[in-house]
Backbone as a chain_set.jsonl record, in Angstrom:
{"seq": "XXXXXXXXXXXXXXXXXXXXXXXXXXXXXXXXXXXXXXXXXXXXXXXXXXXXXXXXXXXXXXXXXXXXXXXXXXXX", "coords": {"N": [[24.013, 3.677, -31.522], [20.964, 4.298, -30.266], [19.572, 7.24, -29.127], [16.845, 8.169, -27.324], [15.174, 10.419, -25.664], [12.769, 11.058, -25.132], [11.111, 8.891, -24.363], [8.415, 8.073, -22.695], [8.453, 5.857, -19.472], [6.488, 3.868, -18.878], [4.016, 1.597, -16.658], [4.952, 0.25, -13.599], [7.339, 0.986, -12.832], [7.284, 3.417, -13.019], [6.896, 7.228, -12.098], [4.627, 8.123, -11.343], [3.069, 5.568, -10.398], [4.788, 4.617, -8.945], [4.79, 6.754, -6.615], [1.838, 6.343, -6.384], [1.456, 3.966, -5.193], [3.401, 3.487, -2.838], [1.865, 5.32, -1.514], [-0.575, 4.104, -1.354], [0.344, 1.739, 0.161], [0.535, 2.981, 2.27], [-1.304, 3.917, 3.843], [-3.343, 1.397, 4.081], [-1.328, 0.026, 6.059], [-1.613, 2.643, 7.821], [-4.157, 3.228, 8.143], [-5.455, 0.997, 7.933], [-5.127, -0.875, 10.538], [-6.541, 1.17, 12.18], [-8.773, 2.967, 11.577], [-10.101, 1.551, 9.594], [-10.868, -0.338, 11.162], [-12.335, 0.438, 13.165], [-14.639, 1.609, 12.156], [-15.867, -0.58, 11.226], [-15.95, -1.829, 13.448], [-18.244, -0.006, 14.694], [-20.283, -0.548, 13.033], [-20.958, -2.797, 14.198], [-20.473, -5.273, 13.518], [-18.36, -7.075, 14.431], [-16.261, -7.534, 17.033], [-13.964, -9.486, 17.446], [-13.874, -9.731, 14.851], [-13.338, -7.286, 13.446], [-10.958, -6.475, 13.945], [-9.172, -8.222, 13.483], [-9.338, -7.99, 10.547], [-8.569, -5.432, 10.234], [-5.803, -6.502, 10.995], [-5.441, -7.938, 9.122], [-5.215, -5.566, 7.209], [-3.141, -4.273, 7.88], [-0.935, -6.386, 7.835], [-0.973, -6.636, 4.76], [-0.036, -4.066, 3.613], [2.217, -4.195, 4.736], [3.648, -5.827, 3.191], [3.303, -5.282, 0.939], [4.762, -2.662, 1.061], [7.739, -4.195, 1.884], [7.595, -5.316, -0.724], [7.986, -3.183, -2.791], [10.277, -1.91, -1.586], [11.532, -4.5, -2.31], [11.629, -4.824, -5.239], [13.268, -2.38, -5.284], [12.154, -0.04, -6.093], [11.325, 1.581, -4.42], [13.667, 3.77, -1.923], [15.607, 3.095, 1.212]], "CA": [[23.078, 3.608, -30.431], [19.756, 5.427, -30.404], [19.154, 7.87, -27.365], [15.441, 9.046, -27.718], [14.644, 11.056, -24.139], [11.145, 11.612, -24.809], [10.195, 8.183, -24.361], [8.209, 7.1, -21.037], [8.731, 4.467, -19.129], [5.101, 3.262, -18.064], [4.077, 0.654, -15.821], [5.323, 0.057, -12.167], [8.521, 1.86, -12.535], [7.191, 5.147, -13.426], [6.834, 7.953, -11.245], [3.167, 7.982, -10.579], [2.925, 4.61, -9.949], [5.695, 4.395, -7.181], [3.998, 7.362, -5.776], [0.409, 6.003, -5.723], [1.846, 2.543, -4.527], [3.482, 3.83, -1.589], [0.157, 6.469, -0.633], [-1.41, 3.093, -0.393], [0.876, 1.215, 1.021], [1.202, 3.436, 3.654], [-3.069, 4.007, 4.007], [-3.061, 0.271, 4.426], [-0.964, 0.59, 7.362], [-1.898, 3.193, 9.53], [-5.517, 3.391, 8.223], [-6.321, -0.354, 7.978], [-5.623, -1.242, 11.708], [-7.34, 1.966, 13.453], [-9.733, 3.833, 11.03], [-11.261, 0.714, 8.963], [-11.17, -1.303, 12.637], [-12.693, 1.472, 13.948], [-15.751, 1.699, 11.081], [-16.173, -1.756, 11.554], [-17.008, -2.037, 15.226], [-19.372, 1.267, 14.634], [-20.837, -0.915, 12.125], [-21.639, -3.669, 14.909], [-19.646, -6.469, 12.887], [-18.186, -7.975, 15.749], [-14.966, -7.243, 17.881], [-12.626, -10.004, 16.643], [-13.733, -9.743, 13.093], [-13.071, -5.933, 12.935], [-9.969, -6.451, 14.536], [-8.91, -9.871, 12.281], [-9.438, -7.445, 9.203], [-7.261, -4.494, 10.477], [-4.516, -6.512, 11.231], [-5.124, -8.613, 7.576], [-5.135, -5.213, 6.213], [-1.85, -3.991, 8.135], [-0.173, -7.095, 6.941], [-0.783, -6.456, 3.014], [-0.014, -3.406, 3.753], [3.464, -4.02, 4.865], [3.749, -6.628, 2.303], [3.233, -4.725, -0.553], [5.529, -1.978, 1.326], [8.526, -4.583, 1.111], [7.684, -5.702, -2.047], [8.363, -1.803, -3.563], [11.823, -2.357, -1.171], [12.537, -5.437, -2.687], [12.306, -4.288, -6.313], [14.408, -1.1, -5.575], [10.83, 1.179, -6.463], [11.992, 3.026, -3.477], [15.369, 2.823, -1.338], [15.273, 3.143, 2.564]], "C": [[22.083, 4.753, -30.588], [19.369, 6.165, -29.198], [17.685, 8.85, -27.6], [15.05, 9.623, -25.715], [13.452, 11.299, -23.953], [10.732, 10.255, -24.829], [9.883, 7.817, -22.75], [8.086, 6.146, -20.423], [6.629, 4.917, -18.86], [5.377, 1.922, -17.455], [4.537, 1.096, -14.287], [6.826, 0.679, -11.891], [8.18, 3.46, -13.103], [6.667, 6.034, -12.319], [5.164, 7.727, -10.382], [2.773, 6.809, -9.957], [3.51, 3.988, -8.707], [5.245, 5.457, -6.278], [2.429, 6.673, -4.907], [0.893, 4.752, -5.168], [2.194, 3.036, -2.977], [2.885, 4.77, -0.674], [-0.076, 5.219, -0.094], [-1.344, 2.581, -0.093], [0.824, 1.587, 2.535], [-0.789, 4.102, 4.66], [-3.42, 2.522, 4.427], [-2.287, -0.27, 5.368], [-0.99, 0.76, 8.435], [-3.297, 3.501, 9.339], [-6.47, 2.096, 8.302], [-6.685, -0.39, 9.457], [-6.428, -0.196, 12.735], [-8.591, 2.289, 12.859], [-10.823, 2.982, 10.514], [-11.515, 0.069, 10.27], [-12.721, -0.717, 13.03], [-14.763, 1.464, 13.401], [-16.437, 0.384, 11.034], [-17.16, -1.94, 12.682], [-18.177, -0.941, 15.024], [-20.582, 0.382, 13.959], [-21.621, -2.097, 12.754], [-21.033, -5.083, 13.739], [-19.067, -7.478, 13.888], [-16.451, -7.285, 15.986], [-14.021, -7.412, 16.83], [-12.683, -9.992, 15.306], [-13.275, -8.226, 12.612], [-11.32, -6.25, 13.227], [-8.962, -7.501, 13.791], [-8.87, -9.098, 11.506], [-8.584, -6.111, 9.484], [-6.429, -5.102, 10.305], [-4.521, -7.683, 9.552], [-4.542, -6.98, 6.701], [-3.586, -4.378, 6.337], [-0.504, -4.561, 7.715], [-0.059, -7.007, 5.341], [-0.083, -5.302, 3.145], [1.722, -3.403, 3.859], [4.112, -4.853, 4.111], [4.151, -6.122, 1.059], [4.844, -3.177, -0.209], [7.547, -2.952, 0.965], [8.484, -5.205, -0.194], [8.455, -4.06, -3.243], [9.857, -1.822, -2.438], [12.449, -3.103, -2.142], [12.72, -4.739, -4.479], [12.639, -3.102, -6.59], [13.165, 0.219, -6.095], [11.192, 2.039, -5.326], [13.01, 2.502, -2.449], [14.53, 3.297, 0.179], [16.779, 4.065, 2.943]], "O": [[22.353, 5.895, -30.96], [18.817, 5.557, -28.281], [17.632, 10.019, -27.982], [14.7, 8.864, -24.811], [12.972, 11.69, -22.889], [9.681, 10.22, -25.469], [10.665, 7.443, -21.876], [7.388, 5.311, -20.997], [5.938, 5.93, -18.743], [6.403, 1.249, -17.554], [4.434, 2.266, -13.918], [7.305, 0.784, -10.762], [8.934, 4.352, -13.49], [5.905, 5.46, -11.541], [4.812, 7.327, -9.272], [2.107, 6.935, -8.929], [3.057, 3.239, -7.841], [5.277, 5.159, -5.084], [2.056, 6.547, -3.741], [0.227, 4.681, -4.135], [1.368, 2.969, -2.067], [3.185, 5.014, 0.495], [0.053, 4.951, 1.1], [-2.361, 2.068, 0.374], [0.976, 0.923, 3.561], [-1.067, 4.52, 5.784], [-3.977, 2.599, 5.522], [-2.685, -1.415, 5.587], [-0.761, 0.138, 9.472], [-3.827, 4.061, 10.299], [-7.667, 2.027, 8.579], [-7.811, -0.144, 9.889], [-6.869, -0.549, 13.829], [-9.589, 1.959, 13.5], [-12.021, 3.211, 10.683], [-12.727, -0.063, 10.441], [-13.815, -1.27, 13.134], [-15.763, 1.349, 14.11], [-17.642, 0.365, 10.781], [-18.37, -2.1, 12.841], [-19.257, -1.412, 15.382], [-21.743, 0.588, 14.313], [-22.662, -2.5, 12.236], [-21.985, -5.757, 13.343], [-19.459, -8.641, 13.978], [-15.738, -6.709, 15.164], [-13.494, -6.697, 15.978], [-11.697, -10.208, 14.602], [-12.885, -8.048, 11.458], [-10.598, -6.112, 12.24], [-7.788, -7.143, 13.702], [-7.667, -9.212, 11.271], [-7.782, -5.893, 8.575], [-5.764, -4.666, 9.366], [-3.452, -8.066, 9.077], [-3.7, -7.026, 5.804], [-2.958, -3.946, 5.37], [0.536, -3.985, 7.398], [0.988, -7.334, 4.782], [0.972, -5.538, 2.557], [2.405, -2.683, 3.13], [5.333, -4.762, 4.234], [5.088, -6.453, 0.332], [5.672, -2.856, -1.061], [8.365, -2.534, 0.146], [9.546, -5.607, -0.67], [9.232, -4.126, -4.196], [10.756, -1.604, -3.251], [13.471, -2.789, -2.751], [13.782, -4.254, -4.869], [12.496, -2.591, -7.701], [13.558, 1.339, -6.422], [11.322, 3.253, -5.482], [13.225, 1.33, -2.142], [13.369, 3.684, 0.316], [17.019, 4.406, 4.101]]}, "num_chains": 1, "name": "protein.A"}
């Protein structure tokens, strides 16, 4: 059996990647439904459409959060 330790994983199981995943999981969140809402209406877009796109972006948001659950990228 060959045990080489210097090799890195890359991809979606490597450190940086389960980090930056769950930053923006978690920016997607609690920044979709208040902050982008928020930038929206300022923006004169309309009520329910600012408000329709927060809560689209709260849902990916928690989507992508169990998705890094389901494949074990981070435990609870």
């Amino acid at each position: 059996m060959i045990e080489n330790e210097n090799v890195k994983v890359t991809g979606i199981y490597s450190k940086f990647w389960r980090i930056t995943l769950v930053i923006f999981s978690m920016l997607l969140i609690f920044v979709g439904p208040t902050y982008f809402t928020l930038i929206l209406t300022k923006l004169k877009i309309g009520y329910f459409a600012s408000i329709s796109t927060g809560f689209v972006l709260f849902i990916v948001g928690l989507g992508l959060m169990m998705f890094l659950i389901r494949k074990k990228l981070i435990t609870v």
